[in-house]
N, C-alpha and C positions, 0 to 999 in steps of 0.2 A: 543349464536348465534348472527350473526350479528341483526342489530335494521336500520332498510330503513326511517332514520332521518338525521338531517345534521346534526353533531357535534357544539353546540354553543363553538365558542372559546371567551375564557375572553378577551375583549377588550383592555383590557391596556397592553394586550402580543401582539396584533394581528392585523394589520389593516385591514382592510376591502376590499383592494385591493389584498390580497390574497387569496381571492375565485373567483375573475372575470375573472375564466380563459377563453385564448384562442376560446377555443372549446366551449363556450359560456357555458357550465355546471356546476354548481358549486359539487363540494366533496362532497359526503356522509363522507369521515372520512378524516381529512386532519393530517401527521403524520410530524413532523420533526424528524430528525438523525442527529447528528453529528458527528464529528471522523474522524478516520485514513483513510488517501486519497491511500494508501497500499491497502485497502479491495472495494475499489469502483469499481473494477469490477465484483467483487464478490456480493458483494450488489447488484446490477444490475441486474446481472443474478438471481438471488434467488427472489427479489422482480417479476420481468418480468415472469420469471417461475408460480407466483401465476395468471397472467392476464387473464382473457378471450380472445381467441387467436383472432388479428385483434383488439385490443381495447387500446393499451397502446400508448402513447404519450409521448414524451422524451426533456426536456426542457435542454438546457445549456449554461452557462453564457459565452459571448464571451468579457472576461476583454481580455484577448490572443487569438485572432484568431487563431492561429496557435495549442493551445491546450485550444479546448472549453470544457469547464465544467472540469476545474482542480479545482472552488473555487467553483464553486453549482453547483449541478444538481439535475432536480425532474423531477418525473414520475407520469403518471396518466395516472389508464386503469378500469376497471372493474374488479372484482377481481371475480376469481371464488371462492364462498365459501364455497366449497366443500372442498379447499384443507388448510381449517384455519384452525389452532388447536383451541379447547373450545368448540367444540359440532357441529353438524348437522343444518345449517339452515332451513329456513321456504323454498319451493321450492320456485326457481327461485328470491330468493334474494340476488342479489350478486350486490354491494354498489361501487361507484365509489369511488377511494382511491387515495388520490393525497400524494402521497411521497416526500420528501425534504431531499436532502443528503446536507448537508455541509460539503468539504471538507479543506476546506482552515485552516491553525493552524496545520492540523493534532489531532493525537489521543487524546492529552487533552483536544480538543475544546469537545468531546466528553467523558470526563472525570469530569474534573473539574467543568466548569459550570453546568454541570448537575447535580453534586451531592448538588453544592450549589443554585441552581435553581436561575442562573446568566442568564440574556436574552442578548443572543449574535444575529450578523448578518446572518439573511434567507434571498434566494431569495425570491422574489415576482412575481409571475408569474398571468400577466395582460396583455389586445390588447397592452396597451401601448407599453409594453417594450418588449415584444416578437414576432416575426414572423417566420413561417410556411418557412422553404428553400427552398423547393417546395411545388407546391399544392399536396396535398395527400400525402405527405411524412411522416408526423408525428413527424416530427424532428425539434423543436425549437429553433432560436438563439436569445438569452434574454440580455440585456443589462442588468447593476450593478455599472453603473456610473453616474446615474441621480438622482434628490426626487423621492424617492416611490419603487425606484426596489431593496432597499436591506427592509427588515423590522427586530424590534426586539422581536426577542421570546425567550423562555425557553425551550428549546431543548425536546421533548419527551422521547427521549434514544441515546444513542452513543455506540460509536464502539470504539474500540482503537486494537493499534497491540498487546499491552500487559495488564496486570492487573492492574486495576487504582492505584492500592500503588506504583506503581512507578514513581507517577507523582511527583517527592518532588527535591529538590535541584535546579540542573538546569535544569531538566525536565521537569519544571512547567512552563505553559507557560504567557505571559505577561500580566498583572491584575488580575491574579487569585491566589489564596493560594496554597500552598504545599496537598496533599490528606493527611487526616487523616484517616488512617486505621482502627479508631474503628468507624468513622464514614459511614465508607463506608460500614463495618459490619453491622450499626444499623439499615441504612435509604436506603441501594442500595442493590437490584435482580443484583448479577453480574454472566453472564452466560457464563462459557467457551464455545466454538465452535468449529472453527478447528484447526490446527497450519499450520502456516504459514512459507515457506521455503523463506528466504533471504539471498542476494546474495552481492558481491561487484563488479560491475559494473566500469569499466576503460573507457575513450575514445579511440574509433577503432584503433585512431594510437597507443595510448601506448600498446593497444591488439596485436597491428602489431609487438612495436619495441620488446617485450616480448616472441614473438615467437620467432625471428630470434637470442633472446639471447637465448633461452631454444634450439631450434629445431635445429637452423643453415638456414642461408640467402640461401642454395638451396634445403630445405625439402620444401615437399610438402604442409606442414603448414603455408609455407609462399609463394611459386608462385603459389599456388591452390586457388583466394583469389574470394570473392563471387562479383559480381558488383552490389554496390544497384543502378546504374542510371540506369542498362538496365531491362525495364519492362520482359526481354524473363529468363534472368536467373533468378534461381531456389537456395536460398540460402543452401538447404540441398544436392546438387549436390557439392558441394567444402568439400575437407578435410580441409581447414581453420576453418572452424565453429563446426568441430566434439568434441565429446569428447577428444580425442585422442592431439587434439591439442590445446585443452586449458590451457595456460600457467597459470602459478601457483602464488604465492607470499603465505609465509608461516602469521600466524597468528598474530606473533611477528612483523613482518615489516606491516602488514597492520594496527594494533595499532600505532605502532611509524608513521607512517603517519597521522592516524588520532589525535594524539595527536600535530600533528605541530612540531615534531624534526627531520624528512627530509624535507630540504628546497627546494634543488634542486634536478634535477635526476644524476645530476655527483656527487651525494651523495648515491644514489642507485646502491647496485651492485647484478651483476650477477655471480656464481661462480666464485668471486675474481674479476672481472672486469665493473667500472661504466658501465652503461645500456648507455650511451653517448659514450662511447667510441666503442663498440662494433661493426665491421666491418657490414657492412649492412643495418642497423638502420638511418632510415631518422628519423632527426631532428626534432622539432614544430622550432618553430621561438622562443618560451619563453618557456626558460632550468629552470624556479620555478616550483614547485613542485603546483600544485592548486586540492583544495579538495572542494569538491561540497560537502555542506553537508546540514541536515534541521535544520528548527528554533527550539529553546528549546520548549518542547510540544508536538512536531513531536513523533509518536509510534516507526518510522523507526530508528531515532536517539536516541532513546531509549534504543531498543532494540542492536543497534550497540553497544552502548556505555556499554552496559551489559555484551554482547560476547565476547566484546574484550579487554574493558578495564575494566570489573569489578566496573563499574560509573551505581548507584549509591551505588554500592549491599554491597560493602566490604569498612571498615573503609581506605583502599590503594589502593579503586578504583580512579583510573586518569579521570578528565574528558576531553571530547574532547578538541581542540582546537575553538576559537570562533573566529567567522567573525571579523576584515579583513586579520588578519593576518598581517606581512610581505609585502608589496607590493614591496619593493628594495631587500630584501635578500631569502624573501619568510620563508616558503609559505604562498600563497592566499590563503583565505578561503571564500568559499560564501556561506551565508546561507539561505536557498530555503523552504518556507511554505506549500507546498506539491511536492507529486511524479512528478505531469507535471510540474514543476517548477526545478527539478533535474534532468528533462530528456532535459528539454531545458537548462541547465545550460552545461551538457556536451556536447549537439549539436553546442553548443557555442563554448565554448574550443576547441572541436575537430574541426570543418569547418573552425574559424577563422569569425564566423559570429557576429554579433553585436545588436542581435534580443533583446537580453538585456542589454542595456547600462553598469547595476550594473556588469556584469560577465567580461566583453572584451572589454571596451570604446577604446581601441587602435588597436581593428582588429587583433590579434595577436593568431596565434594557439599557445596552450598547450596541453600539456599530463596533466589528471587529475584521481581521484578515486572521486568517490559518493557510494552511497548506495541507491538500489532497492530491491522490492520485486521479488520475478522472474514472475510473472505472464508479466512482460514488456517487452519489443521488444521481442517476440518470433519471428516475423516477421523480423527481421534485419531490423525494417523500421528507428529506428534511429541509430543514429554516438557513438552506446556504445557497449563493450560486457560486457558480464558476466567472472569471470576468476575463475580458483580452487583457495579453502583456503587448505593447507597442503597439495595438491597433489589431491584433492577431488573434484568433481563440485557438484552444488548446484544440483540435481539433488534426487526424491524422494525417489529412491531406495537407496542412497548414505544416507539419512536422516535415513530411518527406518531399516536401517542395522546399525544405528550409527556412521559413518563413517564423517558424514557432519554435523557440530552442530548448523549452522547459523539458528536455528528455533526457532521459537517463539510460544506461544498459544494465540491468539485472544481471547476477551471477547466484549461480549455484555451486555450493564447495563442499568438500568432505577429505577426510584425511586418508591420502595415499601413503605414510607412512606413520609412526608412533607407536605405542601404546594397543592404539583401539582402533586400526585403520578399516576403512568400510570395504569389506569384500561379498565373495559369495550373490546369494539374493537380494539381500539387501542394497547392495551396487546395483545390481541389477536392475530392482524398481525405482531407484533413484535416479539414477542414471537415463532411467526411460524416461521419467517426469519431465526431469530437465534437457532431455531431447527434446521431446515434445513440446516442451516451453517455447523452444525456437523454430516450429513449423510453421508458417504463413497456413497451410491447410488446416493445422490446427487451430490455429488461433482466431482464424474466420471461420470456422464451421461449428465448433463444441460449445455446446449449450453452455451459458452464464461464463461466457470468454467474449469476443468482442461484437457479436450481436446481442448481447444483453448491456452495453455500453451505448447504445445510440443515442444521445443527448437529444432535445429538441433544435439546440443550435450545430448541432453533428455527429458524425462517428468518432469514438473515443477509444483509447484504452491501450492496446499492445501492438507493438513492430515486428516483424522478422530482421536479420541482420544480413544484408549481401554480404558482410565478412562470413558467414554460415554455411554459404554458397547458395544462396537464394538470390533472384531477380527481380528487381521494382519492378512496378509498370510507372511508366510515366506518360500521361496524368493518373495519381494515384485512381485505385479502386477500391474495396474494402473487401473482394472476393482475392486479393493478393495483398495483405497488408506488408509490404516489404519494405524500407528506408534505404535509399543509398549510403545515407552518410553513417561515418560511423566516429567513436571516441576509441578507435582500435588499429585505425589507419597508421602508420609509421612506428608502430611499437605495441606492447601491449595495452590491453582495455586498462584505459586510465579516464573516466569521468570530469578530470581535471581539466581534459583534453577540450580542443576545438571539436567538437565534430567534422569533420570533411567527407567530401565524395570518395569511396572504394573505389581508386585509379581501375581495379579489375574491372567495377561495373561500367564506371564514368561518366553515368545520369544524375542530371540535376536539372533543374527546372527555377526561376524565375515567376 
């Protein structure tokens, strides 16, 4: 049961400017998280899901105004403790809980330092550096550019898109060691969760010029097109954005892209004809080929680099191509520290805007690829789509019918032995998250979890695991989001892995 005390933190992790929050109250439990910036809206919802409703406050770092809280964000509300896993508490104690997401690095910030109990950059949330957007709003914009708003601690537990042993080669991210797998055996609780469907994302024009090669310049796929400036239209009203008319790129050319061996797009073809040459097709102004991709580290680029190029898994895995590329013959390569950093890297490219110096310093549209989770723009609110791999959308029914292999399974770790191992409440509420993580109830029912995912061409976003002991339905629904297959069948969860059917369930579908 919880304990209605304040957690002493070890001074020399912690300064003391990280309890003076805001709201003038300090934490009964203050937790850090690190990891995959893939899972932060999912984190969000699942921590907010435990609050007492009216009592949560939402802090985030505006290093980018334009996408706050892409490198921290932390919450604090009252938690009901009723809904913690470890027992029944005493009535009416339920313990103010100030949460700290770090996303910035991505999944091995959440990996690596944690198993070597490395103290990486936290926000600090104090009067100083944060203010209220409105009054009563409960919504904080926190600065991360002055003394005293970042602090260093030792991460409590992390997240990542895939399982820590694949943090090794160039996955490993910068000052940290490669993951040792028997060490992560001896001293890390690593808890699978759900699996996650990801997607590859193009800029709207190259989604444009991709239709009018597949569909043809007077299909409906192409004059039916959604208007994001007018607030009246309705993006699930156009056949642009359906299934139906999502253009494709097979498995083999989105490797050889991201490997860096098409430079241009008069190097891409469409049934036998450059994607430049093809009657209909407006131009960018820059004919290189630019690939938005993240930093070594990153879960997202991880797990791409698994799918499709077999980096790190197989002795003839290729690994991606690396920042900068080509800048006279192409291709660009940018490489982006988390997901809002890859969503503004293609809002870039595709606008022609120059929001980020590093991406566009000459103002020049391109057609680009990056890699998203899909739980992003379901809203078409920015300048990317999502497109088919082998004729397939990313889409959940398309995953647990086998059909879509772009999935990954998420883990949650924290250190069962060391130093600074997670006990007490703290396990407690972590341990609850990342239950929760793996509920099919949950994950179909909790607001901004997988019905704030509905694309106009489908349902998107997170799996349960029958390795969990959960049951698909087959034919999927979305009121049971469950997958048979798993990358955890014949041994431990290894990403590396084929996916296959859970012999226990032994549903699959065609």
């Amino acid at each position: 049961m919880f304990k209605k005390l304040s957690v002493a933190i070890t001074a020399t992790l912690i300064s003391s400017s990280a309890f003076a929050l805001a709201p003038t109250t300090a934490p009964d439990i203050e937790i850090f998280m690190s990891g995959a910036s893939a899972q932060d809206k999912g984190i969000a919802a699942l921590f907010s899901d435990l609050c007492v409703a009216g009592t949560l406050d939402t802090f985030k770092d505006v290093a980018n105004p334009s996408k706050k809280g892409k490198a921290h964000t932390a919450y604090f509300c009252t938690i009901d403790s009723s809904k913690i896993t470890g027992g029944t508490p005493a009535a009416g104690v339920n313990p103010g809980v100030l949460f700290h997401k770090r996303s910035a690095g991505g999944s091995a910030q959440g990996v690596n330092p944690v198993i070597d109990e490395q103290a990486i950059d936290a926000m600090a949330i104090n009067n100083s550096n944060c203010t209220e957007t409105a009054v009563g709003s409960k919504v904080w914009d926190c600065t991360i550019s002055n003394t005293g708003d970042l602090i260093q601690v030792v991460s409590d537990a992390g997240v990542s898109d895939v399982n820590p042993e694949m943090f090794i080669k160039q996955n490993t991210p910068f000052g940290s060691s490669p993951v040792d797998a028997t060490v992560v055996a001896a001293k890390m609780e690593v808890k699978g969760a759900a699996a996650l469907v990801f997607g590859i994302p193009v800029t709207t024009t190259l989604r444009d010029a991709l239709q009018v090669a597949e569909f043809g310049a007077t299909s409906t796929c192409v004059t039916d097109k959604y208007d994001p400036t007018n607030p009246a239209d309705v993006p699930t009203a156009h056949a642009a954005e359906t299934e139906a008319c999502m253009p494709t790129m097979s498995r083999a050319q989105v490797a050889s892209i991201m490997q860096g061996n098409v430079k241009r797009w008069s190097n891409f073809f469409v049934n036998g004809t450059a994607l430049t040459a093809i009657a209909g097709v407006s131009l960018p102004s820059d004919n290189k080929v630019h690939v938005c991709r993240r930093t070594n580290g990153s879960g997202t680029q991880a797990q791409m680099s698994a799918k499709f190029l077999n980096y790190p898994c197989t002795a003839g895995g290729v690994s991606p191509r690396s920042a900068p590329g080509n800048g006279f013959f192409g291709p660009v390569v940018v490489e982006n520290s988390g997901s809002g950093d890859m969503t503004q890297c293609l809002n870039d490219l595709n606008d022609g805007t120059n929001v980020s110096a590093r991406v566009n310093p000459s103002l020049k549209t391109a057609w680009a690829v990056g890699i998203q989770s899909t739980e992003k723009n379901a809203d078409l609110g920015d300048s990317f789509r999502f497109i088919k791999i082998d004729g397939y959308a990313p889409t959940l029914s398309n995953a647990v019918a086998g059909r879509y292999a772009d999935v990954v399974e998420q883990t949650f770790q924290w250190r069962k032995t060391g130093a600074l191992p997670l006990t007490g409440d703290k396990l407690n509420v972590v341990d609850t998250i990342a239950s929760n993580a793996s509920k099919p109830s949950v994950l179909a029912t909790v607001a901004k979890l997988n019905p704030s995912y509905v694309h106009p061409w489908g349902q998107a976003g997170y799996l349960a695991l029958s390795t969990n002991g959960f049951t698909p339905t087959i034919p999927f629904t979305a009121t049971n989001p469950v997958t048979p297959y798993s990358h955890a069948v014949g041994g431990p969860l290894d990403n590396c892995r084929m996916p296959v059917v859970n012999p226990a369930i032994g549903n699959s579908e065609l």
